[in-house]
C-alpha positions in Angstrom: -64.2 44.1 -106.6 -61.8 42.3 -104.4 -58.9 44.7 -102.4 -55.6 44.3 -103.7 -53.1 42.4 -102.1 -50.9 45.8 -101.8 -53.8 47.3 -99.9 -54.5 44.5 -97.3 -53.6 45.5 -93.6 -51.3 42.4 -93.0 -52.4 41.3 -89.3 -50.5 39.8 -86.3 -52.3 37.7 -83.1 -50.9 38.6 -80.0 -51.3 35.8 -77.0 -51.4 36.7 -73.3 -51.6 35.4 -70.0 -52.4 36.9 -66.3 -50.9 35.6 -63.7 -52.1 36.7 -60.4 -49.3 36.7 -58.0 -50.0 35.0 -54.9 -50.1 37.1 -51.9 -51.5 34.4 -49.3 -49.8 31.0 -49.6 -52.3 29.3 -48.1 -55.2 30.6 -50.9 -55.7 28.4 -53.4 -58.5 30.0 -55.2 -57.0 31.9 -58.0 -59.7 34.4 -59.9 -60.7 34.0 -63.2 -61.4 37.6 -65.5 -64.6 37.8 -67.7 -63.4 38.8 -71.2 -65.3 41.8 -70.7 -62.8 42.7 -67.8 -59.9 42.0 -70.0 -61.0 43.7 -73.2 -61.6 46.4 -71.2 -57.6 46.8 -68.7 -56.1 46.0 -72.7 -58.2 49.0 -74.2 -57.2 51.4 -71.8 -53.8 50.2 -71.4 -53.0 50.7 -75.2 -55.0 54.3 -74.8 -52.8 55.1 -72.3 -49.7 54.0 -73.7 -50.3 54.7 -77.6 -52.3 57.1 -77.5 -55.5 57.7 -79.8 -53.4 57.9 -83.0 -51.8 54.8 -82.0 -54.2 53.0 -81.2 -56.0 53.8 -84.4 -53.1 52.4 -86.2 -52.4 49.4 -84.3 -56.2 48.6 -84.7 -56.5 46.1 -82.2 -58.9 43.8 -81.9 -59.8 41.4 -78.5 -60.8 38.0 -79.5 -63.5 37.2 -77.0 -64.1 33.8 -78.3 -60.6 32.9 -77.8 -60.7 34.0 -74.0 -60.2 31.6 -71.7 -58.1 30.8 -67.9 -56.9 34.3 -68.3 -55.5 34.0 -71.7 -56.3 35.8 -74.5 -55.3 36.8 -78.3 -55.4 40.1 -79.8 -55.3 40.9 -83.1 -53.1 43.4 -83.8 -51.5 45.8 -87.5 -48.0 43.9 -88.3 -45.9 47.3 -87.8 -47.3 48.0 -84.3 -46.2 44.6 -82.5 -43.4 45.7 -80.1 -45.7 49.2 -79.2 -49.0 46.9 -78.5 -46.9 44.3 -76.5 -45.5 46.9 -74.7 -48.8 48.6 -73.3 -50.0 45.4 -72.5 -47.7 43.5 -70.4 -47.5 47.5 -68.4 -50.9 46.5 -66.7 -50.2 46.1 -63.3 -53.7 45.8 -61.7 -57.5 44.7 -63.2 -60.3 45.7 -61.1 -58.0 45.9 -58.5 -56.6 42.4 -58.1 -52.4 42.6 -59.1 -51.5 41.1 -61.9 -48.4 40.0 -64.1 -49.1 40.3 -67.8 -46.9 37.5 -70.0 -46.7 37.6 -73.3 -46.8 33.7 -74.8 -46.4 34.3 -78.8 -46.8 36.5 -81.8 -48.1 34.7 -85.4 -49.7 35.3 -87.7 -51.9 33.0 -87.8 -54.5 32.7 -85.7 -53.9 28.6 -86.1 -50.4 28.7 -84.8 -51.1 31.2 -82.1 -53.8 28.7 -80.4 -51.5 25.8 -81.1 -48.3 27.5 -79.6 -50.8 28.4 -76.7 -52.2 25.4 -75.6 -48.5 23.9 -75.9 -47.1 26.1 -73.5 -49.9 25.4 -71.3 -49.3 21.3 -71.6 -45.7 22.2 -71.5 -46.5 24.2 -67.9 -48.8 21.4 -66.4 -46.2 18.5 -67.0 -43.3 20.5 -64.7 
């Protein structure tokens, strides 16, 4: 029997970038994350910020497959956007490198949010 419409969890995808802000001009090499690194700050930044409660209503989920140049999409519960955003873009350091969290888009679809993604970055690279 197929869940009813009503019942559905309506989802949202969440995209992010880290920056790493450059603390020697003259380094050019800029380190990449493994989407285990990731997965990991964003869980215990939305632990720490939500709460257990919060987090088990936001029910977040890290797209690993969509992880790549420090980006990243999270799926997230429509009503706990702003809260979710919010936790994430308070990371200030993973694995002790500082970074700067941006958020890029919400959708939902996880179509667009790729599409609006990969925009930006084109968009970025042009300048």
């Amino acid at each position: 029997m197929a869940m009813q419409p009503t019942l559905r969890l309506k989802k949202r995808y969440l995209t992010f970038k880290v920056t790493i802000p450059l603390q020697n001009p003259s380094s050019t090499s800029i380190p990449h994350f493994t989407p285990q690194e990731l997965e990991a700050a964003t869980q215990q930044a939305l632990l720490t910020f939500l709460g257990e409660f919060g987090v088990a209503k936001a029910t977040p989920i890290f797209l690993k497959e969509r992880c790549k140049d420090n980006t990243f999409v999270i799926k997230v519960n429509h009503t706990s956007v702003e809260p979710c955003r919010a936790a994430l873009i308070l990371i200030k350091k993973i694995k002790n490198t500082p970074v700067i969290m941006q958020s890029i888009t919400t959708s939902g679809t996880l179509k667009k949010a790729v599409e609006r993604t990969n925009l930006r970055s084109k968009q970025q690279t042009a300048k």
